[in-house]
PDBQT receptor file of N, H, CA, C and O in Angstrom, charges set to zero:
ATOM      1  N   UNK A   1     132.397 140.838  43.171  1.00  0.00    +0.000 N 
ATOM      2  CA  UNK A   1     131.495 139.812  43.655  1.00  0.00    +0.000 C 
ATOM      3  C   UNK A   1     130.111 139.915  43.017  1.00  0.00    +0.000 C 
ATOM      4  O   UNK A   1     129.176 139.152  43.258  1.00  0.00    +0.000 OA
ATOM      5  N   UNK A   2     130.097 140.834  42.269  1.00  0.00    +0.000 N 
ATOM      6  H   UNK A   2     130.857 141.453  42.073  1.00  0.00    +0.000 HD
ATOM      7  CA  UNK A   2     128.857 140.989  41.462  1.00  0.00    +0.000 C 
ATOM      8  C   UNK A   2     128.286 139.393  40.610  1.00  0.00    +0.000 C 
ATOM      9  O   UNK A   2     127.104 139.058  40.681  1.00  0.00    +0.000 OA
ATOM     10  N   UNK A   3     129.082 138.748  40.025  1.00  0.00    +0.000 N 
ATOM     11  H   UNK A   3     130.042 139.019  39.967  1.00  0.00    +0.000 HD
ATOM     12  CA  UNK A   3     128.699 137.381  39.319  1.00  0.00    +0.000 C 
ATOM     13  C   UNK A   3     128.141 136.796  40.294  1.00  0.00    +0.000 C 
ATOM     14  O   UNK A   3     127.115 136.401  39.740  1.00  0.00    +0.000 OA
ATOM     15  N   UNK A   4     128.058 136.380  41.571  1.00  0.00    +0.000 N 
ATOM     16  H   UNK A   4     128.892 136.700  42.021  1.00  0.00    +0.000 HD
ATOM     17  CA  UNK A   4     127.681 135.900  42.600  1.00  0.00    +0.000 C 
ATOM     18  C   UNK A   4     126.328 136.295  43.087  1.00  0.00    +0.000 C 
ATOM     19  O   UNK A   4     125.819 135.934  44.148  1.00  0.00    +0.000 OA
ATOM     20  N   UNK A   5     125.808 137.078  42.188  1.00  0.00    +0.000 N 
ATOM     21  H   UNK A   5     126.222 137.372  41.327  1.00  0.00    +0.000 HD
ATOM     22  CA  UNK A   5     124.263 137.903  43.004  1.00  0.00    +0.000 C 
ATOM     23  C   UNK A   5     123.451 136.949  43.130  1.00  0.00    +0.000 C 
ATOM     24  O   UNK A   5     122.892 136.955  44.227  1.00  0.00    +0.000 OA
ATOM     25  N   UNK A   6     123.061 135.862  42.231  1.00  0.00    +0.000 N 
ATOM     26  H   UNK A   6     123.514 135.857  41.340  1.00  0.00    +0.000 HD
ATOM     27  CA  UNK A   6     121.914 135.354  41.834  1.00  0.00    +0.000 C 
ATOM     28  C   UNK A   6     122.605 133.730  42.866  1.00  0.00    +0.000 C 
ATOM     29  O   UNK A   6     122.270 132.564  42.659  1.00  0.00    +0.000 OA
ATOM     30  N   UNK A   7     123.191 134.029  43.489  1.00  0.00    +0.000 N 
ATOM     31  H   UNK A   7     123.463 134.976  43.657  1.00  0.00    +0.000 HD
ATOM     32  CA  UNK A   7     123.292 132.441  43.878  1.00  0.00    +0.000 C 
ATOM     33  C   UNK A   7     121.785 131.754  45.149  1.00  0.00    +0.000 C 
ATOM     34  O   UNK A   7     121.134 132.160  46.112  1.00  0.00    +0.000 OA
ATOM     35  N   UNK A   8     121.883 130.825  44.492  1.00  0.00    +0.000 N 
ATOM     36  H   UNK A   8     122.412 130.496  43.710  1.00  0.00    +0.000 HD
ATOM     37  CA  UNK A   8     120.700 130.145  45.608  1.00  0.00    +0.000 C 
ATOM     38  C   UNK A   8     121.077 129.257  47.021  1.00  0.00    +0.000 C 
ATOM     39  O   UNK A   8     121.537 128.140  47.260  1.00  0.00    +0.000 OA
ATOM     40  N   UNK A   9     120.643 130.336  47.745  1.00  0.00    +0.000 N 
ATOM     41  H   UNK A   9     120.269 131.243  47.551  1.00  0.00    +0.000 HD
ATOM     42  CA  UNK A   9     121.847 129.746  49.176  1.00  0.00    +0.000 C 
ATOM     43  C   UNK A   9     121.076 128.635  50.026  1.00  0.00    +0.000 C 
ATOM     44  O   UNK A   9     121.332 128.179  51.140  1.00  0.00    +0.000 OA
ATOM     45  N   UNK A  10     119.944 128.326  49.041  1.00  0.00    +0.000 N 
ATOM     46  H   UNK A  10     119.736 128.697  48.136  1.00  0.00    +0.000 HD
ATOM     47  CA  UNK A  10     118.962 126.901  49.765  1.00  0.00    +0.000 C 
ATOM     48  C   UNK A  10     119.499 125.843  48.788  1.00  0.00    +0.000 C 
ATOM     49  O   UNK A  10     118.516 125.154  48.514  1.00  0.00    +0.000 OA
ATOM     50  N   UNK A  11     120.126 125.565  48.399  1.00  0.00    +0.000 N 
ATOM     51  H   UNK A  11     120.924 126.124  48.622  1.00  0.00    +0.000 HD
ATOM     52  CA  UNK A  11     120.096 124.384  47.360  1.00  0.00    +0.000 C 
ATOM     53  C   UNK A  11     120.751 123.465  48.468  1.00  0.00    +0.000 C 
ATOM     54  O   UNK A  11     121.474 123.810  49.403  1.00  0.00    +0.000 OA
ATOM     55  N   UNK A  12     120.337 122.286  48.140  1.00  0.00    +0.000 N 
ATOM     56  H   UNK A  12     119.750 122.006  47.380  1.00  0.00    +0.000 HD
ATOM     57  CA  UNK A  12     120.297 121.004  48.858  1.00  0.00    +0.000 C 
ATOM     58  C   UNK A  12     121.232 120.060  48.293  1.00  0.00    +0.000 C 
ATOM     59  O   UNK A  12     121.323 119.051  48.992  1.00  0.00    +0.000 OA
ATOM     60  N   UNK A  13     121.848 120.055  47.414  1.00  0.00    +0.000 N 
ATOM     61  H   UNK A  13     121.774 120.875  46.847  1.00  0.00    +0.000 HD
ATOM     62  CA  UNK A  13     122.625 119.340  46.573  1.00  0.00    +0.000 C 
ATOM     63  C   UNK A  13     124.443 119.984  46.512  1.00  0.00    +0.000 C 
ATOM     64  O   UNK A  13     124.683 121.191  46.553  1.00  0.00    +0.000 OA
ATOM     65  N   UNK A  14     125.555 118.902  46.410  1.00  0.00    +0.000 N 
ATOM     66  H   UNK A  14     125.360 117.922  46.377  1.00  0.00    +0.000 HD
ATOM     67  CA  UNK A  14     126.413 119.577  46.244  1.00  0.00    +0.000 C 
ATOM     68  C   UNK A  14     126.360 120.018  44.838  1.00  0.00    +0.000 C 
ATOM     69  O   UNK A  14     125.702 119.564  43.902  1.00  0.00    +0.000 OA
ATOM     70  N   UNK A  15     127.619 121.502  44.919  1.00  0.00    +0.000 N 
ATOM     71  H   UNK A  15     128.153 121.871  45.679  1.00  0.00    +0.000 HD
ATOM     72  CA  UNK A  15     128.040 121.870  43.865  1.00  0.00    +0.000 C 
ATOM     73  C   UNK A  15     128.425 121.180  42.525  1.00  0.00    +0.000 C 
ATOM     74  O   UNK A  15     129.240 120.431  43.064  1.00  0.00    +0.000 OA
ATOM     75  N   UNK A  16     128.505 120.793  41.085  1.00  0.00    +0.000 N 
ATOM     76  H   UNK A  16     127.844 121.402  40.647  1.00  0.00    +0.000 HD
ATOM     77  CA  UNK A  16     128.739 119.760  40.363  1.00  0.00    +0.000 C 
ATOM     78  C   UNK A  16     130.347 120.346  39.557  1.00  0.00    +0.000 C 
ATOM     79  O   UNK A  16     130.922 121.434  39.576  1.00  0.00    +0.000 OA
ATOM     80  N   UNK A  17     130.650 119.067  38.922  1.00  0.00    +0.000 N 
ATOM     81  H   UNK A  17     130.184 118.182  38.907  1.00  0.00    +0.000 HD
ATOM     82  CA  UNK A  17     131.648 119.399  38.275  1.00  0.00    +0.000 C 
ATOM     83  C   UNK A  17     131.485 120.579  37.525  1.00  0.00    +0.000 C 
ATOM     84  O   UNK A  17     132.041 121.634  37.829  1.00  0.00    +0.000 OA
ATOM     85  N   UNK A  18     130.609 120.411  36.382  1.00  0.00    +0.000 N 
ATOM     86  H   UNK A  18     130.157 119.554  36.136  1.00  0.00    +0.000 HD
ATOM     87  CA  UNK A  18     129.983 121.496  35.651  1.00  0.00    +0.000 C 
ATOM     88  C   UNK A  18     129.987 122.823  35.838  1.00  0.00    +0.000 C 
ATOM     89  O   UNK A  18     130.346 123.662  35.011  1.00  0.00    +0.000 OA
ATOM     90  N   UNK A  19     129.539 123.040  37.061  1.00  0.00    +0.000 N 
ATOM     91  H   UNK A  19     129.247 122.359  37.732  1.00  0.00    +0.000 HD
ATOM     92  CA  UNK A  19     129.094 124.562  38.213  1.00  0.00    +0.000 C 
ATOM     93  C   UNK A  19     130.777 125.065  38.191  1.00  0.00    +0.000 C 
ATOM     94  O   UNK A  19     131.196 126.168  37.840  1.00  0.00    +0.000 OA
ATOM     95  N   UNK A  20     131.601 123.848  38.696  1.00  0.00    +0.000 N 
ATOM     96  H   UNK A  20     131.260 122.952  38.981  1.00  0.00    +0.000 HD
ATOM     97  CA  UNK A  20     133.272 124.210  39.435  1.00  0.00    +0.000 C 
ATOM     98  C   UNK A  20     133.746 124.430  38.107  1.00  0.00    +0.000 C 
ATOM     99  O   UNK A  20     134.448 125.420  38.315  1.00  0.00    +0.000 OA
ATOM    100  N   UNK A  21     133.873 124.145  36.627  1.00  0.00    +0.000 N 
ATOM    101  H   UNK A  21     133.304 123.341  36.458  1.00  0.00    +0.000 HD
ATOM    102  CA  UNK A  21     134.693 123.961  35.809  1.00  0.00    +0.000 C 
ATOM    103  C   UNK A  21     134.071 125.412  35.329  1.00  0.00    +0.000 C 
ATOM    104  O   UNK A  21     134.797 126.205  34.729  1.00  0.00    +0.000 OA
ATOM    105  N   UNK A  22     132.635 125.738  35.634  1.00  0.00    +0.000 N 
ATOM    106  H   UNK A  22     132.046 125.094  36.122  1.00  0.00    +0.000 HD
ATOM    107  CA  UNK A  22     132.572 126.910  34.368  1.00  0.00    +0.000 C 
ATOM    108  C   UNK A  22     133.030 127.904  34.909  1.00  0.00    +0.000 C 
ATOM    109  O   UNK A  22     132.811 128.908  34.231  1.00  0.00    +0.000 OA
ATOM    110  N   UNK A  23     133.818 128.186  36.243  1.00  0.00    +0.000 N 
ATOM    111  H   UNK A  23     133.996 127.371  36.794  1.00  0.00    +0.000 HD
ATOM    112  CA  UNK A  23     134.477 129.010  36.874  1.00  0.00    +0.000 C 
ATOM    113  C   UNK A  23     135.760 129.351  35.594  1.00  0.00    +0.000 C 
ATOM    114  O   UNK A  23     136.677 128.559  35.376  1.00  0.00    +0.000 OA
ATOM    115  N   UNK A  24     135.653 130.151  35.143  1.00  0.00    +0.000 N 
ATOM    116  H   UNK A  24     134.908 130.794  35.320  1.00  0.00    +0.000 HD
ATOM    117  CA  UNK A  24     137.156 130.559  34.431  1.00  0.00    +0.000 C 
ATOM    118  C   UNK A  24     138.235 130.241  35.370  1.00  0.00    +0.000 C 
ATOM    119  O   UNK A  24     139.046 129.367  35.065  1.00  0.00    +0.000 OA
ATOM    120  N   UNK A  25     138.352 131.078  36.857  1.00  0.00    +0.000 N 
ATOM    121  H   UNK A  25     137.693 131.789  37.104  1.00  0.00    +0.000 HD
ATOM    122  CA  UNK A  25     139.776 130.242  37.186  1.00  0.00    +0.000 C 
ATOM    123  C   UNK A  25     139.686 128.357  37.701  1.00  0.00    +0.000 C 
ATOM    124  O   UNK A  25     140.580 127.858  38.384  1.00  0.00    +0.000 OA
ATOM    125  N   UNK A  26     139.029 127.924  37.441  1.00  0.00    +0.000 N 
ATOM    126  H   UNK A  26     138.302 128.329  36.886  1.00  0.00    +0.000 HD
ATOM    127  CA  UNK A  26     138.516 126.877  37.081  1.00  0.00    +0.000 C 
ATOM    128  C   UNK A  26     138.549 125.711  36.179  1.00  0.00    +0.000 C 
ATOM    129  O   UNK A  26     138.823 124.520  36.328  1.00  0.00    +0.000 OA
ATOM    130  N   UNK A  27     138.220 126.367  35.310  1.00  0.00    +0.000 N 
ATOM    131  H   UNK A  27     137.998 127.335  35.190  1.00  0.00    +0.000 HD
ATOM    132  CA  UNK A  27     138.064 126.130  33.918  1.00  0.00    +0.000 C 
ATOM    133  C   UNK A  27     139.563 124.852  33.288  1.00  0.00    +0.000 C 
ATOM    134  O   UNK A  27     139.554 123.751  32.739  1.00  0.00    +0.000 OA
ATOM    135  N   UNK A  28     140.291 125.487  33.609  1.00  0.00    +0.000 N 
ATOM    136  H   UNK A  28     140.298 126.381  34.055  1.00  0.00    +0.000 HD
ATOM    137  CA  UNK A  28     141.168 124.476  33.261  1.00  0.00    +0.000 C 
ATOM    138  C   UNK A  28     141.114 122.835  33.725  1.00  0.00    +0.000 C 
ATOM    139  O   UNK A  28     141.480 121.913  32.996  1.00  0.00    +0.000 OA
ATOM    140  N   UNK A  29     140.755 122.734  34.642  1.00  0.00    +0.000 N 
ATOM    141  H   UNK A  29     140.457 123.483  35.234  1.00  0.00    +0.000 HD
ATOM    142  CA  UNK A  29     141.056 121.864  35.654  1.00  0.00    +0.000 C 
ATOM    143  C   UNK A  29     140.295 120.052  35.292  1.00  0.00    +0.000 C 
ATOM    144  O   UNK A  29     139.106 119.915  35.002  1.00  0.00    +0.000 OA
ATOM    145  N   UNK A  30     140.860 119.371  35.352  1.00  0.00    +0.000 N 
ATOM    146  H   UNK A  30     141.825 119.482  35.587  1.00  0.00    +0.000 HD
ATOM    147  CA  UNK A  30     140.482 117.900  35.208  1.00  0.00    +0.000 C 
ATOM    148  C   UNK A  30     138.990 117.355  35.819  1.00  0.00    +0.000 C 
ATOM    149  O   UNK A  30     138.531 117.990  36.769  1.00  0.00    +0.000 OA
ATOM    150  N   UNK A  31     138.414 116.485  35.426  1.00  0.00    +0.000 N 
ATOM    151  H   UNK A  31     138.787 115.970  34.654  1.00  0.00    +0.000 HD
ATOM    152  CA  UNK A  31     137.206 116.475  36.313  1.00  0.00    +0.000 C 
ATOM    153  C   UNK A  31     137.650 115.966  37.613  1.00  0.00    +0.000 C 
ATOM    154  O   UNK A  31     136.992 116.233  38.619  1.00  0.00    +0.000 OA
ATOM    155  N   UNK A  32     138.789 115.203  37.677  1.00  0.00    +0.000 N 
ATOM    156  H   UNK A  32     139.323 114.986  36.860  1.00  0.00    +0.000 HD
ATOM    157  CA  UNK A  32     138.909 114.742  39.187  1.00  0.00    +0.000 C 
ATOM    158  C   UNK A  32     139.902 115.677  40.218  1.00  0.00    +0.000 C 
ATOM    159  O   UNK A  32     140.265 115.460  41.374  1.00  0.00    +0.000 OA
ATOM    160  N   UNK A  33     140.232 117.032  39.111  1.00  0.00    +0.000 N 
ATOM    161  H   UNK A  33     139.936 117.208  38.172  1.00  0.00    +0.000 HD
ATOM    162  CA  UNK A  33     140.878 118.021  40.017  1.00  0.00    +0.000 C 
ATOM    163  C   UNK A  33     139.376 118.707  40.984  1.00  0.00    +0.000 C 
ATOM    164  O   UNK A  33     139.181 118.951  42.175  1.00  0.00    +0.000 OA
ATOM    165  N   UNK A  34     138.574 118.819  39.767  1.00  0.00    +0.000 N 
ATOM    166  H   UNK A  34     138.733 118.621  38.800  1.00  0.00    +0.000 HD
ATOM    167  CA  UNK A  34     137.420 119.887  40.012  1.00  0.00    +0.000 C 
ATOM    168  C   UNK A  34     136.415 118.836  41.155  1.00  0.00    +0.000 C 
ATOM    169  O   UNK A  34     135.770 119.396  42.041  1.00  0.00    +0.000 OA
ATOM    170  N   UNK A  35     136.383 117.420  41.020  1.00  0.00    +0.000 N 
ATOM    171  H   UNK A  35     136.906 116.965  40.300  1.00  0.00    +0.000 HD
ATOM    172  CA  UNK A  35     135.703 116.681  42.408  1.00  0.00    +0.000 C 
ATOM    173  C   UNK A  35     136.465 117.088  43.415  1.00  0.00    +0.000 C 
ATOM    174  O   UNK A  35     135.893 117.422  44.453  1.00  0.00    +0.000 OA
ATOM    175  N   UNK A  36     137.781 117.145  43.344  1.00  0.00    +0.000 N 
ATOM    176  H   UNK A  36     138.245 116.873  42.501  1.00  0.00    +0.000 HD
ATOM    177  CA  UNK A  36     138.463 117.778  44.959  1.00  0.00    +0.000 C 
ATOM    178  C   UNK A  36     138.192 118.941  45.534  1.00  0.00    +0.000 C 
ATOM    179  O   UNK A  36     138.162 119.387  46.681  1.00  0.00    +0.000 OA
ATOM    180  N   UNK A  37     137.896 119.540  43.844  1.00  0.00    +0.000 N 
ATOM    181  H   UNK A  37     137.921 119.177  42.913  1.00  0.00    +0.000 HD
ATOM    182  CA  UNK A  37     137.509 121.299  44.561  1.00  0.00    +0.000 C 
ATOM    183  C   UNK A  37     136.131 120.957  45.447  1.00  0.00    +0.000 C 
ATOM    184  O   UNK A  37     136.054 121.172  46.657  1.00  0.00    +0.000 OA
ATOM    185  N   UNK A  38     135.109 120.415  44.673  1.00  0.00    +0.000 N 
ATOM    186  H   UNK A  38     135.171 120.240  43.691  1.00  0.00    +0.000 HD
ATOM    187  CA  UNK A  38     133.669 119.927  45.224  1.00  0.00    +0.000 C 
ATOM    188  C   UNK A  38     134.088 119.777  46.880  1.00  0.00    +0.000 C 
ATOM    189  O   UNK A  38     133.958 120.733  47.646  1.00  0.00    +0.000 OA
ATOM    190  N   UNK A  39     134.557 118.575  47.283  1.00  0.00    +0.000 N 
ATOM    191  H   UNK A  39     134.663 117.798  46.661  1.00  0.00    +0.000 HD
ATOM    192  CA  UNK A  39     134.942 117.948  48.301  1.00  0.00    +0.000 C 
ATOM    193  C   UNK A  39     135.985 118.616  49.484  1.00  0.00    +0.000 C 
ATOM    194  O   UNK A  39     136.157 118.288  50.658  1.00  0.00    +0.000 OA
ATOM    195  N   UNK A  40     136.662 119.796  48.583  1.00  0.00    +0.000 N 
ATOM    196  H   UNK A  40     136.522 120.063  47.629  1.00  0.00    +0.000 HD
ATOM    197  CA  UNK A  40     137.215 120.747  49.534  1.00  0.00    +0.000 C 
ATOM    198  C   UNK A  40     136.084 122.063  50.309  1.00  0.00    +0.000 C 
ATOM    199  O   UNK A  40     136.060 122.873  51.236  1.00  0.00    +0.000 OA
ATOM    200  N   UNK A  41     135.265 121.561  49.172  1.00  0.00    +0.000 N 
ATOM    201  H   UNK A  41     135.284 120.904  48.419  1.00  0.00    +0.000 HD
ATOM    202  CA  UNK A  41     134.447 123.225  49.642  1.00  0.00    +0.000 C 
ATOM    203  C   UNK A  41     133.394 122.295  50.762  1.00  0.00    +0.000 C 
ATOM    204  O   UNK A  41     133.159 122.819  51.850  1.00  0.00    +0.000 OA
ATOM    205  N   UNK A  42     132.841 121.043  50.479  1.00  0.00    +0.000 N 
ATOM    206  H   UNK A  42     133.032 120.617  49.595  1.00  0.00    +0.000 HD
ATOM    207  CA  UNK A  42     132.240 120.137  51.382  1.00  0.00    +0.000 C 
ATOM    208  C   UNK A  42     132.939 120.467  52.797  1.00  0.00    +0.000 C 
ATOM    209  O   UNK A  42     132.350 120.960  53.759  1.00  0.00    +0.000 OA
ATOM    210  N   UNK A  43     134.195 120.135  52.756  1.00  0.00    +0.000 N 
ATOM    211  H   UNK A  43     134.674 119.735  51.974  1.00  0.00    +0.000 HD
ATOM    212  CA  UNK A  43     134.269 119.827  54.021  1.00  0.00    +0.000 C 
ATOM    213  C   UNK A  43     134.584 121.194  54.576  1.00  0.00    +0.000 C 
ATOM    214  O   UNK A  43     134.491 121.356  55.793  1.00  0.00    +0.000 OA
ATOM    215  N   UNK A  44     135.001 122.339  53.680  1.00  0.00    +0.000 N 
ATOM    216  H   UNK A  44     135.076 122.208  52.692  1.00  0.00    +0.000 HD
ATOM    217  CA  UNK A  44     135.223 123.403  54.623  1.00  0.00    +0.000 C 
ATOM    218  C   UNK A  44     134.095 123.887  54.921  1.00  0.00    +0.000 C 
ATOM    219  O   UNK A  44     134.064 124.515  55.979  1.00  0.00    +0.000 OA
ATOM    220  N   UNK A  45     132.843 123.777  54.148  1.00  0.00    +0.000 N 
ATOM    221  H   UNK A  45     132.868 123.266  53.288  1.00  0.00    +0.000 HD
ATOM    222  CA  UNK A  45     132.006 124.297  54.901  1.00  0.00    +0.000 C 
ATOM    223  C   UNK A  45     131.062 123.353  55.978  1.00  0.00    +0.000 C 
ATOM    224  O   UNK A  45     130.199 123.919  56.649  1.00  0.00    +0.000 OA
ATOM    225  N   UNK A  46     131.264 122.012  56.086  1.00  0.00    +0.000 N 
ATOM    226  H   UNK A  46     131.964 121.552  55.541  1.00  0.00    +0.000 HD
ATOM    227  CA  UNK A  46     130.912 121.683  57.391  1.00  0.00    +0.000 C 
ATOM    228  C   UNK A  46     132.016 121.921  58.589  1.00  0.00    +0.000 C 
ATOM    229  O   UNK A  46     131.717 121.618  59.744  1.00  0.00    +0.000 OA
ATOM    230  N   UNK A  47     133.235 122.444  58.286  1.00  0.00    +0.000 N 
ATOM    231  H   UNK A  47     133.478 122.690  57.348  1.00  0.00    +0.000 HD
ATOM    232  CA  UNK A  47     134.329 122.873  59.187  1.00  0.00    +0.000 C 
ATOM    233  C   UNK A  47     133.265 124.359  60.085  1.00  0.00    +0.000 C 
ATOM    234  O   UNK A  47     132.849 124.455  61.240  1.00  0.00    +0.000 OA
ATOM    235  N   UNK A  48     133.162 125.257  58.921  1.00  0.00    +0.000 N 
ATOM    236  H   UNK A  48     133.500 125.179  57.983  1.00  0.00    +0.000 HD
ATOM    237  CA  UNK A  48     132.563 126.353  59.512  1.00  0.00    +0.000 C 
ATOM    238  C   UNK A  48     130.626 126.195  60.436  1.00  0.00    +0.000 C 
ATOM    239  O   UNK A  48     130.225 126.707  61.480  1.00  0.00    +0.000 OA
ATOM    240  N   UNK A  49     129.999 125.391  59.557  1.00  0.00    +0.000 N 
ATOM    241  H   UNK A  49     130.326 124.975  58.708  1.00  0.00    +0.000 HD
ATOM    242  CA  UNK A  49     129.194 125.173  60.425  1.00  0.00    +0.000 C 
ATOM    243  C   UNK A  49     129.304 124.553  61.977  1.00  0.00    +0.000 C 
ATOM    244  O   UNK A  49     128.936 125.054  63.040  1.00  0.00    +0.000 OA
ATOM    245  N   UNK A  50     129.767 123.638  61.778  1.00  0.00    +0.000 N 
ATOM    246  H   UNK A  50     130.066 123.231  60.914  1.00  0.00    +0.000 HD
ATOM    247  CA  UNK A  50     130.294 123.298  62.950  1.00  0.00    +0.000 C 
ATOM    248  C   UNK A  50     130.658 124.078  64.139  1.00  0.00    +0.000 C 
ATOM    249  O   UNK A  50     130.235 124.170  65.291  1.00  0.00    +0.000 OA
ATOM    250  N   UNK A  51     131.660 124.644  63.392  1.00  0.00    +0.000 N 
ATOM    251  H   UNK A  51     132.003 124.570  62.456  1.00  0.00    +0.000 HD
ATOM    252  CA  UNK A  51     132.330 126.020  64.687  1.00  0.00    +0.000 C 
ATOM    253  C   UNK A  51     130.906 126.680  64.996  1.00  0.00    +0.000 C 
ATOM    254  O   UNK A  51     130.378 126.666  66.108  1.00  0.00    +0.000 OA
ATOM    255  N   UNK A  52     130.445 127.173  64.017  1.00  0.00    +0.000 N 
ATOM    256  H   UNK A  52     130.874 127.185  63.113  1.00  0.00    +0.000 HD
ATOM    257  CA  UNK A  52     129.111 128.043  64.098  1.00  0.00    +0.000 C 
ATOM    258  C   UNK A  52     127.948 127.462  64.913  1.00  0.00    +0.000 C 
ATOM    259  O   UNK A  52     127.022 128.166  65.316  1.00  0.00    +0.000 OA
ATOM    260  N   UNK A  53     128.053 125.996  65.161  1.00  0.00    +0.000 N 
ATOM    261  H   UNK A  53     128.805 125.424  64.834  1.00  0.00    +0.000 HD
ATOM    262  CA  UNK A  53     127.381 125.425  65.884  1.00  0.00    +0.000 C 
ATOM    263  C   UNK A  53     127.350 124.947  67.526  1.00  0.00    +0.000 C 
ATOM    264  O   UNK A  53     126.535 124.737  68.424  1.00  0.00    +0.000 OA
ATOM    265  N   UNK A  54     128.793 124.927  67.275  1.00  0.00    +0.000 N 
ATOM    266  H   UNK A  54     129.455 125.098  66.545  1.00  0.00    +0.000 HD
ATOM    267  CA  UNK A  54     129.622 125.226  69.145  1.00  0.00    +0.000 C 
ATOM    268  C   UNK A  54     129.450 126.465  69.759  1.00  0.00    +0.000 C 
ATOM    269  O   UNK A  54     129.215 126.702  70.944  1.00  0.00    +0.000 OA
ATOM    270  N   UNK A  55     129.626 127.413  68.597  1.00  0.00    +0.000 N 
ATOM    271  H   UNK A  55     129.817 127.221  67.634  1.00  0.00    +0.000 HD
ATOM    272  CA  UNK A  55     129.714 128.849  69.470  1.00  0.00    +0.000 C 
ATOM    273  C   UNK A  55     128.414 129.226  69.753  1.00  0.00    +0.000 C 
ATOM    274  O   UNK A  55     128.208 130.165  70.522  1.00  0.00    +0.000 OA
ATOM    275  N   UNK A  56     127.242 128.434  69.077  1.00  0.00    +0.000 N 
ATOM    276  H   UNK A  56     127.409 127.671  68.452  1.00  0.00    +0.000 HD
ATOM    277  CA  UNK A  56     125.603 128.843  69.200  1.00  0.00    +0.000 C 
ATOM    278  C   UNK A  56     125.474 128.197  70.515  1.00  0.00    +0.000 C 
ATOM    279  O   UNK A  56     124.839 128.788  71.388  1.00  0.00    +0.000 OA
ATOM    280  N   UNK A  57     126.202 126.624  70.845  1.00  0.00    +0.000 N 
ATOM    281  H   UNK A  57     126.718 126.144  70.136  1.00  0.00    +0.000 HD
ATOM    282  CA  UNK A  57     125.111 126.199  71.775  1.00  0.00    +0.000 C 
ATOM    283  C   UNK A  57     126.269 127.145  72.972  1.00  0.00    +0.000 C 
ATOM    284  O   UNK A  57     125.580 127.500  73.929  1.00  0.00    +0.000 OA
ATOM    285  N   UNK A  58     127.307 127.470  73.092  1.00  0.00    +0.000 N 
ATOM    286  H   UNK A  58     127.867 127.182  72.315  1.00  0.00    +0.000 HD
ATOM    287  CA  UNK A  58     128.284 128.333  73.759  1.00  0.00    +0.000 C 
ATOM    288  C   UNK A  58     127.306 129.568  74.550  1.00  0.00    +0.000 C 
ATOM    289  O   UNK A  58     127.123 129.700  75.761  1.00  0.00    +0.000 OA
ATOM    290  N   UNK A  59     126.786 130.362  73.476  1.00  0.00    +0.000 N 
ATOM    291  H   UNK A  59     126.934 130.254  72.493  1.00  0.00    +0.000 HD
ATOM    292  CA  UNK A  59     126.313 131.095  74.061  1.00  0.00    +0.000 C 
ATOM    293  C   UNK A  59     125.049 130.751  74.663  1.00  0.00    +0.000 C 
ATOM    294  O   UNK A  59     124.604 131.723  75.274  1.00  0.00    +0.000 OA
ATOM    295  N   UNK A  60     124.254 129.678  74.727  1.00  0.00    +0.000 N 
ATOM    296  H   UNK A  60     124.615 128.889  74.231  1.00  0.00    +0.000 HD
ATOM    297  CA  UNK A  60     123.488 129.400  74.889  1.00  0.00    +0.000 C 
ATOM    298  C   UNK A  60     123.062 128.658  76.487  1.00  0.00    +0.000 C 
ATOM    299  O   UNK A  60     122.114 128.693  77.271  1.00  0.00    +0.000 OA
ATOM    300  N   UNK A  61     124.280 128.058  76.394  1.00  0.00    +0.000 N 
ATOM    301  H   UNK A  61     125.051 128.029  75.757  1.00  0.00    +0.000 HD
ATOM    302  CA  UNK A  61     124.934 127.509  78.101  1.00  0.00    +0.000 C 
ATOM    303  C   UNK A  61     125.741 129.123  78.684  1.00  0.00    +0.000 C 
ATOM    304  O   UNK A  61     126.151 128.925  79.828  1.00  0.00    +0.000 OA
ATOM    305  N   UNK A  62     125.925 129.983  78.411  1.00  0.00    +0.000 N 
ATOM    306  H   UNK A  62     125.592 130.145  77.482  1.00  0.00    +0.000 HD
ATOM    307  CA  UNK A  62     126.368 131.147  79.069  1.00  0.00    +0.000 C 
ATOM    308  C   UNK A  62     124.860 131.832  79.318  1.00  0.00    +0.000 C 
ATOM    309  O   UNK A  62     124.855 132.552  80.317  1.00  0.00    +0.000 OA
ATOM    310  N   UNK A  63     123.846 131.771  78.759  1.00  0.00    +0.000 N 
ATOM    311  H   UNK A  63     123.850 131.187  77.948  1.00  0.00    +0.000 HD
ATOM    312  CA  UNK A  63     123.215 133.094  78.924  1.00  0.00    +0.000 C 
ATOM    313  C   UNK A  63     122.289 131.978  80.518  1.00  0.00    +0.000 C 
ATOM    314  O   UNK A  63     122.213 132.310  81.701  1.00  0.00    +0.000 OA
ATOM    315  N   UNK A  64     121.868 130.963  79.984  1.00  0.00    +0.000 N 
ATOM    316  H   UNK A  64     121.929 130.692  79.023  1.00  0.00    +0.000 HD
ATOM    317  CA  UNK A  64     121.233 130.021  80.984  1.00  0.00    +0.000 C 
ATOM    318  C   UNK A  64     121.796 129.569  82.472  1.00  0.00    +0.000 C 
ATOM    319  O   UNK A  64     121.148 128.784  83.165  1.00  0.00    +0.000 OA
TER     320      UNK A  64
């Protein structure tokens, strides 16, 4: 996980084709394979915020 050090975990923008393709296992992939990758990682990570956002206000109605 070392290639990963320098990532900027504020960026405001999705990931681009460009970013997904220069992934070597990646790399192969069509631009409209690599928009699905985009759009898979979109929605899984509003999947996880989400959860992360139930279980915040969760504990939040438990402690009150």
């Amino acid at each position: 996980m070392s290639e990963f050090k320098d990532i900027n975990r504020e960026r405001e923008h999705d990931i681009t084709i460009g970013e997904v393709k220069a992934c070597p296992v990646f790399a192969h992939l069509t631009d409209a394979e690599a928009q699905e990758v985009v759009a898979t990682i979109k929605c899984f990570s509003l999947i996880i915020f989400n959860y992360y956002q139930r279980e915040k206000v969760k504990k939040i109605l438990l402690i009150n």
